[in-house]
ROROSE-561682 format. One line per 8 residues: their letters; for each residue x, y, z of N, C-alpha, C. Coordinates in nm, 2 decimals. Layout:
REM ROROSE-561682
A> X/Y/Z/X/Y/Z/X/Y/Z | ...
REM end
This chain:
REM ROROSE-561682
XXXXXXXX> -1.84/1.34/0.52/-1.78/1.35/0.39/-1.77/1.21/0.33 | -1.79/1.19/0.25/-1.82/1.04/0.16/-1.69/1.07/0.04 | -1.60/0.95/0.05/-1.50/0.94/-0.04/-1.53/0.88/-0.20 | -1.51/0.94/-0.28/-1.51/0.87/-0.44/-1.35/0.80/-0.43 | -1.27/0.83/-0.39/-1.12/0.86/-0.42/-1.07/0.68/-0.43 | -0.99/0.63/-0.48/-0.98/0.47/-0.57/-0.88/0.43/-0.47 | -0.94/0.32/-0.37/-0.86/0.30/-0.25/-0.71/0.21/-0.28 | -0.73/0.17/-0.45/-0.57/0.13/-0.47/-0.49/0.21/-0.48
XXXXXXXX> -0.52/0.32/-0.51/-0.42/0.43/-0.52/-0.46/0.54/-0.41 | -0.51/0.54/-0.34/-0.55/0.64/-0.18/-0.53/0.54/-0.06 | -0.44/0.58/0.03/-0.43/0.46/0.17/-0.55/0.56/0.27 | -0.65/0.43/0.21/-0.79/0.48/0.37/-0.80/0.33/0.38 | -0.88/0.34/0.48/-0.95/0.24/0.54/-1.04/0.33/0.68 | -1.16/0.23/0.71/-1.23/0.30/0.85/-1.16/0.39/0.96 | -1.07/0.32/0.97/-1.01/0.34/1.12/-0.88/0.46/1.11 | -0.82/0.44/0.96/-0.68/0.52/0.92/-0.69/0.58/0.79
XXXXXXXX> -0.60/0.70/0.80/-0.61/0.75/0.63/-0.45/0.82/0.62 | -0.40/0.78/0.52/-0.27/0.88/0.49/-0.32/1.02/0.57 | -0.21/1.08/0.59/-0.26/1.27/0.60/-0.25/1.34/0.50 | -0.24/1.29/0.38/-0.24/1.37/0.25/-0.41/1.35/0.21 | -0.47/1.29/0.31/-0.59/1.23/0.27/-0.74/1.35/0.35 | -0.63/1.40/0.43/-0.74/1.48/0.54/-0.79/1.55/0.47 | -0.91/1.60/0.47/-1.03/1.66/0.38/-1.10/1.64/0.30 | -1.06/1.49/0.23/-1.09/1.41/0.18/-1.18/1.30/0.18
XXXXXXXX> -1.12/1.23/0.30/-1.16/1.15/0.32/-1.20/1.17/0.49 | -1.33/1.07/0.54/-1.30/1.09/0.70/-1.24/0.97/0.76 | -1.19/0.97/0.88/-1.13/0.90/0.93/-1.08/0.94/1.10 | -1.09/0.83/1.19/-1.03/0.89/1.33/-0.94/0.92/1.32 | -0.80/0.91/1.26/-0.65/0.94/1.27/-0.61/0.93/1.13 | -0.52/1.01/1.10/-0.45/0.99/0.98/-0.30/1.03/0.98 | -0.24/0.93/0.96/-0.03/0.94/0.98/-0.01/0.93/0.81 | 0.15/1.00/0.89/0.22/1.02/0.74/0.27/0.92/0.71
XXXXXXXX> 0.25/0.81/0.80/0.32/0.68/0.69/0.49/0.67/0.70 | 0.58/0.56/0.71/0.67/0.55/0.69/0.77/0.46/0.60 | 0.81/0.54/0.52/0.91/0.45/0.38/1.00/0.38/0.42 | 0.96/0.24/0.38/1.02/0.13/0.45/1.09/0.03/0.27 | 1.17/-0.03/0.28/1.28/-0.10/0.16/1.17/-0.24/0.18 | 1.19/-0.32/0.05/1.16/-0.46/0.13/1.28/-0.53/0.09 | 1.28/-0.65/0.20/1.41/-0.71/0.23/1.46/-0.85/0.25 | 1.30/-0.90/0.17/1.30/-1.04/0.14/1.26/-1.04/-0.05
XXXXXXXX> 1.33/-1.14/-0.07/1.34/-1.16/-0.22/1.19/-1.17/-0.27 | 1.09/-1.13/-0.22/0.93/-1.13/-0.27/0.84/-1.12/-0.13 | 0.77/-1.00/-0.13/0.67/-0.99/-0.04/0.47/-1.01/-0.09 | 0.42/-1.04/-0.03/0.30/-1.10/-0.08/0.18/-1.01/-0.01 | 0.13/-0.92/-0.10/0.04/-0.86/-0.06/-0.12/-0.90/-0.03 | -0.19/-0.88/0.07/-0.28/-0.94/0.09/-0.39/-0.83/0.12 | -0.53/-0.84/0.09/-0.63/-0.74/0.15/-0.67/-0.79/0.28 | -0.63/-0.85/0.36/-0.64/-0.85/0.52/-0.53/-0.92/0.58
XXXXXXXX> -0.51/-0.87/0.71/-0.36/-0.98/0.76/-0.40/-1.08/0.83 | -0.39/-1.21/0.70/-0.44/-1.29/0.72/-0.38/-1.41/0.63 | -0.28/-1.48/0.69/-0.19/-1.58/0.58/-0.33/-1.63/0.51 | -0.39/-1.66/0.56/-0.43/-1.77/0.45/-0.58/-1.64/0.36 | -0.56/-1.53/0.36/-0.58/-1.47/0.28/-0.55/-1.43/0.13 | -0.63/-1.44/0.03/-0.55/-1.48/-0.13/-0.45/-1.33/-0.14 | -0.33/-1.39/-0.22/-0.25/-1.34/-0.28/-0.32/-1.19/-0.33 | -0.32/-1.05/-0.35/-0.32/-0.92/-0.45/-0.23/-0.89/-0.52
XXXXXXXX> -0.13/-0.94/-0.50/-0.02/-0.85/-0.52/0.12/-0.89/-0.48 | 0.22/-0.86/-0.54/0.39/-0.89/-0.48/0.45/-0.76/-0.52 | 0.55/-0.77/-0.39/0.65/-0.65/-0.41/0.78/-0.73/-0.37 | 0.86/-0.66/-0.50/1.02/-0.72/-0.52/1.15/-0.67/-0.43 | 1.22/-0.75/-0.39/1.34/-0.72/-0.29/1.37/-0.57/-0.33 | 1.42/-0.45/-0.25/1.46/-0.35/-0.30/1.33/-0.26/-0.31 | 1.20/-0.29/-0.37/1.15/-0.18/-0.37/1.07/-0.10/-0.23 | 1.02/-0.02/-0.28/1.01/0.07/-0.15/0.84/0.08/-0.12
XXXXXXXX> 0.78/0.09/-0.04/0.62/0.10/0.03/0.62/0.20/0.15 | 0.54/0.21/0.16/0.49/0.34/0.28/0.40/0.28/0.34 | 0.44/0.24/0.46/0.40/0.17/0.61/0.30/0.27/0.67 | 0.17/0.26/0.69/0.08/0.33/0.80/0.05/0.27/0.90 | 0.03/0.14/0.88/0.01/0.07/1.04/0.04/-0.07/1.06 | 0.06/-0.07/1.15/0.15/-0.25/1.19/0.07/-0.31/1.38 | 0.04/-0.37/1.28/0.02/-0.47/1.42/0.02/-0.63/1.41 | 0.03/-0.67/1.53/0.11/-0.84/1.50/0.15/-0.94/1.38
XXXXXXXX> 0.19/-0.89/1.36/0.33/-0.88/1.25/0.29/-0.88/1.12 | 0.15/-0.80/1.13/0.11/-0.73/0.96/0.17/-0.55/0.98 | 0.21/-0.51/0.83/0.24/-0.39/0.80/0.11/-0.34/0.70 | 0.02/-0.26/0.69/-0.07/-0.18/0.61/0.05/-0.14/0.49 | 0.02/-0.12/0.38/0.15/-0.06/0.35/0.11/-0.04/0.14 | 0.14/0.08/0.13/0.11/0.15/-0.02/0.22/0.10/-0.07 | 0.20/0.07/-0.23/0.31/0.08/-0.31/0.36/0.20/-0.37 | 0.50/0.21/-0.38/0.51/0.35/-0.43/0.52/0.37/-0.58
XXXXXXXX> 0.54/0.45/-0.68/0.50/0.49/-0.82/0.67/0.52/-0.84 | 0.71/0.43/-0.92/0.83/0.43/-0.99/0.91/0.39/-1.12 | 1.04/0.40/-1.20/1.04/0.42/-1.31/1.09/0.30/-1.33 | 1.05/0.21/-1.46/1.11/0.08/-1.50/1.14/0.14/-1.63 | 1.23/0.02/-1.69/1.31/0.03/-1.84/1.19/0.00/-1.88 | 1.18/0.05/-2.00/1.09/0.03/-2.14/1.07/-0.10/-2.19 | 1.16/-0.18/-2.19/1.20/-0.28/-2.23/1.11/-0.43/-2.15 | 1.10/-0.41/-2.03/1.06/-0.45/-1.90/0.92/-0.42/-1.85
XXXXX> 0.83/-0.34/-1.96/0.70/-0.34/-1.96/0.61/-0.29/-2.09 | 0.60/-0.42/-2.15/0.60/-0.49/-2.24/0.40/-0.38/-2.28 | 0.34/-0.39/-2.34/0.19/-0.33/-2.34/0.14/-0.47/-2.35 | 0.02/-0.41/-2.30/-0.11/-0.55/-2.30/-0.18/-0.57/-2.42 | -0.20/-0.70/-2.45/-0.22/-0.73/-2.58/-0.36/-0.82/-2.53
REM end
């Protein structure tokens, strides 16, 4: 099975896939992931666990991600889809 599906918004990779992903996508194992808070004033997303890998992305104290896999002291981890003020996202110009 060969995936089209937009890996920012689908958690695959070779090895792991969400389980909402089974049929979809192939993969050896696929977990449900677990919803995890973040709990430092700014977390810094990376596409490999690798400090000195460039910046993708930040997620803000409070918000919430969905953890599929952790190992030495990297978390895999989805952003989740939620509601901001109007006010606070401004359109692109």
């Amino acid at each position: 099975m060969t995936s089209t599906l937009d890996p920012r918004l689908n958690a695959y990779r070779p090895d792991l896939a969400d389980e909402r992903l089974k049929g979809k996508v192939d993969a050896p194992r696929y977990v449900a992931g677990e919803l995890r808070q973040v709990s430092q004033p700014v977390a810094g997303l990376k596409a490999k666990p690798d400090a000195a890998a460039g910046l993708e992305n930040e997620v803000l104290f409070g918000e919430t991600v969905t953890a599929f896999d952790e190992a030495d002291g990297w978390a895999w981890v989805q952003l989740r889809t939620g509601t901001a003020m109007s006010a606070t996202c401004t359109p692109r110009r």
